[in-house]
C-alpha positions in Angstrom: 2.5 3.1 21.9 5.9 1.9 23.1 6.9 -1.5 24.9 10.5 -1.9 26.1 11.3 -3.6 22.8 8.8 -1.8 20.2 7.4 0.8 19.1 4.1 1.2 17.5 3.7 3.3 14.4 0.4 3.5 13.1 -0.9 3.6 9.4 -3.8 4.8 7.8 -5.8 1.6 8.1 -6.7 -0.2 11.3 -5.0 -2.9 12.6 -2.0 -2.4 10.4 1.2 -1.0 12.1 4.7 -1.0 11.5 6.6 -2.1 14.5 10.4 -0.3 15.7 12.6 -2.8 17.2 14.9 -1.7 19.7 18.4 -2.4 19.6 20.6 -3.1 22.0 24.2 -3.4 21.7 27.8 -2.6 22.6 31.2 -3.3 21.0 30.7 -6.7 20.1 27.7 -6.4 17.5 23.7 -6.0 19.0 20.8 -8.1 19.8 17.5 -7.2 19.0 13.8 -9.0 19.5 12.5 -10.4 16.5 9.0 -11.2 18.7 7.6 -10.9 21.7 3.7 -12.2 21.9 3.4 -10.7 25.4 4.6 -7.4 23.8 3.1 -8.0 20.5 -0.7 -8.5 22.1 -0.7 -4.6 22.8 -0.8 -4.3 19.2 -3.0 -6.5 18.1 -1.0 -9.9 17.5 -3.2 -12.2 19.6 -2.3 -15.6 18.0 0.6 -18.3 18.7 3.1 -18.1 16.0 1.8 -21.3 14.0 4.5 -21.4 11.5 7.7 -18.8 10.9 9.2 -19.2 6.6 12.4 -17.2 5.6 12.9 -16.2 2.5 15.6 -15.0 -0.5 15.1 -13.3 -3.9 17.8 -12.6 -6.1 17.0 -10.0 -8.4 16.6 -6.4 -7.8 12.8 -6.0 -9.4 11.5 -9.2 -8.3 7.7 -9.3 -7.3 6.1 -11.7 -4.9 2.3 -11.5 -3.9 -0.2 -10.6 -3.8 -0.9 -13.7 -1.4 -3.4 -14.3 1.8 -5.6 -16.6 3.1 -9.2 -16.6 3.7 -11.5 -18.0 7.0 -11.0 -19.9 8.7 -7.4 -19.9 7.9 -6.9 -16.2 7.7 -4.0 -15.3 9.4 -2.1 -12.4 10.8 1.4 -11.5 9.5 4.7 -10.4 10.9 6.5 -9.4 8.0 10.8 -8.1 8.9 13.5 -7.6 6.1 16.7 -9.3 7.5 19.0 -8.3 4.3 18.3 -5.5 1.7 15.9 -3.4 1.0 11.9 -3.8 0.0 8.8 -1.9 -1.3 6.3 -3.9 1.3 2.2 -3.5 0.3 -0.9 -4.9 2.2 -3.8 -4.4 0.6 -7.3 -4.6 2.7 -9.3 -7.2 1.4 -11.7 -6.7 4.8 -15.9 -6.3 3.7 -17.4 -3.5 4.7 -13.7 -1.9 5.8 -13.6 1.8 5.2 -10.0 1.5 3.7 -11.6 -1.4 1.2 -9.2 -2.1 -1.9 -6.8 0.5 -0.4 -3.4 -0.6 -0.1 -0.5 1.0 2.0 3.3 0.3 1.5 6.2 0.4 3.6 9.7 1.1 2.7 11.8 -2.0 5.1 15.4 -1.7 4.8 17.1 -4.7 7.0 19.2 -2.0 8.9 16.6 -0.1 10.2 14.7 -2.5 12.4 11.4 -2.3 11.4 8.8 -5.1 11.3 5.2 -4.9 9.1 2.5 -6.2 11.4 -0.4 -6.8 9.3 -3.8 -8.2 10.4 -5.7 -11.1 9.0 -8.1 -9.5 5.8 -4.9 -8.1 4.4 -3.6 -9.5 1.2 0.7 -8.9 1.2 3.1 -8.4 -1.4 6.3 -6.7 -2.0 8.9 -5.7 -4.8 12.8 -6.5 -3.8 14.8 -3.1 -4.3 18.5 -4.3 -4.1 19.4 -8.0 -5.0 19.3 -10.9 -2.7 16.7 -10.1 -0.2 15.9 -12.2 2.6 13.0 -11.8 4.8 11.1 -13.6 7.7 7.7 -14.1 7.9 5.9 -15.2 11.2 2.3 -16.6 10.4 -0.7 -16.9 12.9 -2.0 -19.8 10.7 -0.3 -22.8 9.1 -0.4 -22.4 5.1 -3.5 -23.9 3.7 -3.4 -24.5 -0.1 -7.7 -24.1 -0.2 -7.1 -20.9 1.4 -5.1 -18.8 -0.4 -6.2 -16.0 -2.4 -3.9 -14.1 -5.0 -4.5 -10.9 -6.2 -2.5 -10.0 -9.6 0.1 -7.4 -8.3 -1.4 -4.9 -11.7 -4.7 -5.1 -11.2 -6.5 -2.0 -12.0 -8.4 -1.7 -9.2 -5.9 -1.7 -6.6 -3.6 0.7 -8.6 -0.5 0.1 -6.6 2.6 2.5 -7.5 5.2 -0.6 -7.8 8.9 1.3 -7.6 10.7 -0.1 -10.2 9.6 -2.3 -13.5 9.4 -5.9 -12.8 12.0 -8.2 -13.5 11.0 -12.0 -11.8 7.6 -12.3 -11.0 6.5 -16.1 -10.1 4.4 -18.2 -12.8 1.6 -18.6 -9.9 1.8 -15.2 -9.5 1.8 -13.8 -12.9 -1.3 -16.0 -13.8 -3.3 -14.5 -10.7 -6.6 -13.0 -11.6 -7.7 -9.5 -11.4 -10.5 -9.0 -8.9 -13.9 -9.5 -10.3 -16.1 -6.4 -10.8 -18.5 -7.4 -7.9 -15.6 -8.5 -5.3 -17.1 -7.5 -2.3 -14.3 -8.4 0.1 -13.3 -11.1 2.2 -14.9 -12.4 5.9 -12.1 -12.6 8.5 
């Protein structure tokens, strides 16, 4: 599915997509659509933008997540790499989803364009692969502390092939459980 600005590219699991931006440019640099809720809606963004957070890590290696939010604060994600390069994972946390406890990851290199769209029952994480990454994160939901959920980035269960061996991970994040044997999933 294509929009004048986007393109959709599907994933295995519903609801997640990685989005194309367009470029356009000419001699003097380009300009390209960071979102567009009329566009976005065809692919499943159906929210106001409640709150938009930028940020930088330093270190090639560096892990942040596994992070999300739970009813009724679950929230849909627009996640876009603005400089370097990252190893991007959303895991579905979704009951009763047939891709339960599956994760899927996406290579976003800030020249490329690309934006991770991922839907609300999705926990996110991702593992910088050059030094000082920033990235921009558009939220459906305002961050509520009660909400979140973590997800320990090595948890057995999940399996995820991390790229390279960690070198900063967060104290919050480090101390994050591993999901209980009878985690059924999360309501959205």
């Amino acid at each position: 599915m294509m929009t004048e600005r986007f393109e959709l590219i599907e994933t295995p699991m519903k609801g997640l997509h990685l989005i194309q931006r367009q470029l356009l440019g000419d001699s003097r640099g380009f300009l390209q659509r960071l979102f567009c809720a009329e566009d976005l809606q065809m692919f499943g963004w159906n929210h106001p933008v409640a709150q938009i957070n930028h940020t930088l890590t330093r270190e090639r290696g560096s892990v942040r997540g596994l992070h999300m939010q739970k009813a009724p604060h679950a929230e849909d994600k627009l996640i876009t790499c603005l400089r370097g390069e990252v190893w991007d994972v959303a895991v579905d946390m979704r009951a009763g989803s047939p891709t339960f406890l599956q994760w899927h990851a996406v290579h976003l290199i800030a020249k490329q364009a690309c934006s991770y769209l991922i839907p609300a029952g999705f926990a996110h994480g991702f593992q910088t692969l050059t030094d000082d990454v920033e990235m921009l994160y558009c939220h459906s939901q305002p961050y509520v502390p009660q909400s979140e959920v973590g997800i320990h980035v090595l948890d057995p269960r999940l399996a995820i092939s991390w790229p390279l061996p960690f070198t900063v991970q967060s104290e919050k994040d480090a101390a994050t459980a591993w999901l209980p044997d009878d985690f059924a999933g999360v309501s959205i």
